[in-house]
C-alpha positions as CSV (number, residue, x, y, z in Angstrom):
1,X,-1.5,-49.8,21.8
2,X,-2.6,-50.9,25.3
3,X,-5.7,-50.7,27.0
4,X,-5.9,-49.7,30.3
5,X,-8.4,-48.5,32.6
6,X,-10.4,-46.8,30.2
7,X,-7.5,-45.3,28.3
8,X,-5.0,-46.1,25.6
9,X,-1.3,-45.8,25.8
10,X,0.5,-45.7,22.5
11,X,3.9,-47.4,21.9
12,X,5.8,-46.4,19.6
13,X,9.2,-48.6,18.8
14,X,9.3,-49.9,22.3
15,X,8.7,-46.3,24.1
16,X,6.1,-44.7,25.2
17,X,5.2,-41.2,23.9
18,X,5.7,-38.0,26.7
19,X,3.2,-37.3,29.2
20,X,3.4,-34.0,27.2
21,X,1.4,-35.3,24.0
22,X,-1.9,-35.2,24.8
23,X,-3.7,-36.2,21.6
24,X,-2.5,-38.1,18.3
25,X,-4.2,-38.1,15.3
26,X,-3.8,-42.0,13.3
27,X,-3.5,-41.6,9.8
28,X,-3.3,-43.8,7.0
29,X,-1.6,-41.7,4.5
30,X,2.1,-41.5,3.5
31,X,4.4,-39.1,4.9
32,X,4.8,-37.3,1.9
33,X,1.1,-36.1,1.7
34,X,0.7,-35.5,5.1
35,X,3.1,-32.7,4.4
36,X,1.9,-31.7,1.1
37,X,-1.3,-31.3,2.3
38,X,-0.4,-29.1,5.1
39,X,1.8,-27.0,3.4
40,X,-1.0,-26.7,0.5
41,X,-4.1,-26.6,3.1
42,X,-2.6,-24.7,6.4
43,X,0.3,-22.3,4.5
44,X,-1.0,-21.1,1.8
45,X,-3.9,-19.8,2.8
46,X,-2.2,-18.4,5.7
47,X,-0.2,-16.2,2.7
48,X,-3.3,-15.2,1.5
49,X,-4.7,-13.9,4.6
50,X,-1.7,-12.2,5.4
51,X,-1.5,-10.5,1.9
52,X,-5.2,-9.7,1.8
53,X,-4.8,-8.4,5.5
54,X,-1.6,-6.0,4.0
55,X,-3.9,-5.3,0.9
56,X,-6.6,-3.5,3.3
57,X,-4.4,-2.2,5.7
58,X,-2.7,-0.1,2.9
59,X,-5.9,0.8,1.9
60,X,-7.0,1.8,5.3
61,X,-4.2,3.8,6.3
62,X,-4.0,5.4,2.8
63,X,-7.6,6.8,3.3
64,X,-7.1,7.8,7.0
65,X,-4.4,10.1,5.8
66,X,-5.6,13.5,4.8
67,X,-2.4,15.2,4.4
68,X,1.5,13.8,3.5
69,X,5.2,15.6,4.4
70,X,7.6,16.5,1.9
71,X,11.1,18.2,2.5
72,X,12.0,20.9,-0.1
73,X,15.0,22.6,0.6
74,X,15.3,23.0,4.3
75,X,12.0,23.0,5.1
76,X,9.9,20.2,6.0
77,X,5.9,21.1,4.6
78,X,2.6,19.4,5.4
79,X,0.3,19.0,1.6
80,X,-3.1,18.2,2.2
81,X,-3.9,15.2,-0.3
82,X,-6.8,16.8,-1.7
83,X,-4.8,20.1,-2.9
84,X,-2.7,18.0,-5.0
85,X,-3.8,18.4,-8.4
86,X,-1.0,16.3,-10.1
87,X,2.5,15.4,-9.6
88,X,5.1,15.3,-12.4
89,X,8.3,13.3,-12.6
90,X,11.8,15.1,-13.6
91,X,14.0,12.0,-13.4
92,X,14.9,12.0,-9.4
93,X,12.7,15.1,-8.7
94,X,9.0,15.2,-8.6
95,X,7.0,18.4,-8.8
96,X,4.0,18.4,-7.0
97,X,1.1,21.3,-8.4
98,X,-1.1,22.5,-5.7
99,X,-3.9,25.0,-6.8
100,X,-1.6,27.6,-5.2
101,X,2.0,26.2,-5.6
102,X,4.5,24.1,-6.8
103,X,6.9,22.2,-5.1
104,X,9.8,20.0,-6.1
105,X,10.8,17.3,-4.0
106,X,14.1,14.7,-4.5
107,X,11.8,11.6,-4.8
108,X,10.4,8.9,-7.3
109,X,7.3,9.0,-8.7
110,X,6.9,5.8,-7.5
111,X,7.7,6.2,-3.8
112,X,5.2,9.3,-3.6
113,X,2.3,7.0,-5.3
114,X,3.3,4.7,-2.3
115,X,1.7,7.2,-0.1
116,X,-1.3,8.3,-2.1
117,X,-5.1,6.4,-1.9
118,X,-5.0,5.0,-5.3
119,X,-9.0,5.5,-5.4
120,X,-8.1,9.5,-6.3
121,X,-4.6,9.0,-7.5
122,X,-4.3,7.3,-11.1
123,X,-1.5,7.5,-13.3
124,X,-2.0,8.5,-16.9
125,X,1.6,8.6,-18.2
126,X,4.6,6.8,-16.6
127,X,5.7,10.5,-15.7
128,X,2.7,11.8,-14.3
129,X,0.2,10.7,-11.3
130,X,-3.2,12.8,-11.3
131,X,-5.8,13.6,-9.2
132,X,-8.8,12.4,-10.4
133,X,-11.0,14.8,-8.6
134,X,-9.4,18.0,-10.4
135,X,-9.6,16.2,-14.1
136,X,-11.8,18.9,-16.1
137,X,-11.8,17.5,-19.7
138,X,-10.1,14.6,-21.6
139,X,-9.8,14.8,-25.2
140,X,-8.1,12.6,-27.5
141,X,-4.5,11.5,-25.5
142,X,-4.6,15.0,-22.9
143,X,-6.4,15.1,-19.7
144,X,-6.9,18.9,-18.8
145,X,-6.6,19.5,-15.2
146,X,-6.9,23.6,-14.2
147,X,-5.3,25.1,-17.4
148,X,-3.0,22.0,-17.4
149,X,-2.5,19.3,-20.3
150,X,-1.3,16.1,-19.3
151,X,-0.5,13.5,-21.7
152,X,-2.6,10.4,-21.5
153,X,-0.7,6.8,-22.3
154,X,-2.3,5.4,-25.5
155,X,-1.7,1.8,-23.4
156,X,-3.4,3.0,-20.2
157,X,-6.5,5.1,-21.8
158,X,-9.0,2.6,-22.0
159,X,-8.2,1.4,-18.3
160,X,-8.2,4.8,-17.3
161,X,-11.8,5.3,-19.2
162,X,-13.4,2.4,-17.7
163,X,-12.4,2.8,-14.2
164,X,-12.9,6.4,-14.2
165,X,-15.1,7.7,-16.9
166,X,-17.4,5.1,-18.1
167,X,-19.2,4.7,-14.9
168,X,-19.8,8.6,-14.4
169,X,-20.7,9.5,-18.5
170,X,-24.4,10.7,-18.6
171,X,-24.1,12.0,-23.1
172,X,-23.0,13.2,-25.3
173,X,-23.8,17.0,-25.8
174,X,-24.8,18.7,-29.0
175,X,-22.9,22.0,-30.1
176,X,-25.6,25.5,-29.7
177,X,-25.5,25.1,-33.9
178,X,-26.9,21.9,-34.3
């Protein structure tokens, strides 16, 4: 390092850094955990932002939507989101139950829960996905949705009553004998 006029010019193996480098940081650590530490410190919580940013945006665009497009046939038909009482899975096929129709689409279960918000959408049975808004009754392993029985996981029940249920239930009622 040499002094001059107020400034310092930094020499590194007999050369002098470019006019380009404007600042240096002096550090005392090994090389190694300089790049730990940046890679632990500056990329990973990049990742995180960038996965909590994709979390939200999901969310975001999955409440803005009010209605989805499914093909049946030859015809290409606009569901609103909150007509959908559930969808059911027939291997490659779903059938989707409106209050006034059914439809069956060539898709996965999976790819249509894609496009539903999944704070109305739950799924109660690996071949179902319900609206929670048109659930009428659950009793025992069947959630009654219209005149509808859909089976009810034994593994996903109590997630299903705690997220859903256990915040909404007031008590429980007497029968007019008793």
């Amino acid at each position: 390092m040499l002094l001059n006029d107020n400034k310092c010019t930094f020499q590194f193996k007999n050369k002098k850094l470019p006019h380009f480098c404007e600042s240096l940081i002096l550090l005392d650590f090994s090389t190694f955990f300089i790049l730990y530490t940046y890679a632990y410190l500056i990329l990973k919580p990049i990742k995180s932002v960038n996965k909590l940013f994709d979390e939200k945006q999901k969310e975001f665009n999955s409440v803005q939507t009010e209605y989805i497009f499914i093909k049946t046939d030859k015809k290409t038909k606009k569901i609103m989101i909150r007509d959908i009482l559930f969808i059911e899975s027939m291997e490659n096929y779903i059938l989707i139950h409106t209050a006034n129709s059914k439809e069956t689409v060539y898709c996965t279960l999976k790819m249509i829960a894609e496009n539903l918000p999944s704070d109305l959408f739950f799924q109660p049975h690996r071949s179902y996905i319900a609206n929670f808004e048109h659930v009428s009754a659950v009793e025992g392993n069947i959630i009654e949705i219209g005149k509808h029985k859909i089976p009810l996981s034994k593994n996903l029940k109590d997630d299903i009553y705690n997220k859903y249920i256990t915040g909404n239930f007031i008590a429980r009622s007497k029968k007019a004998n008793d």
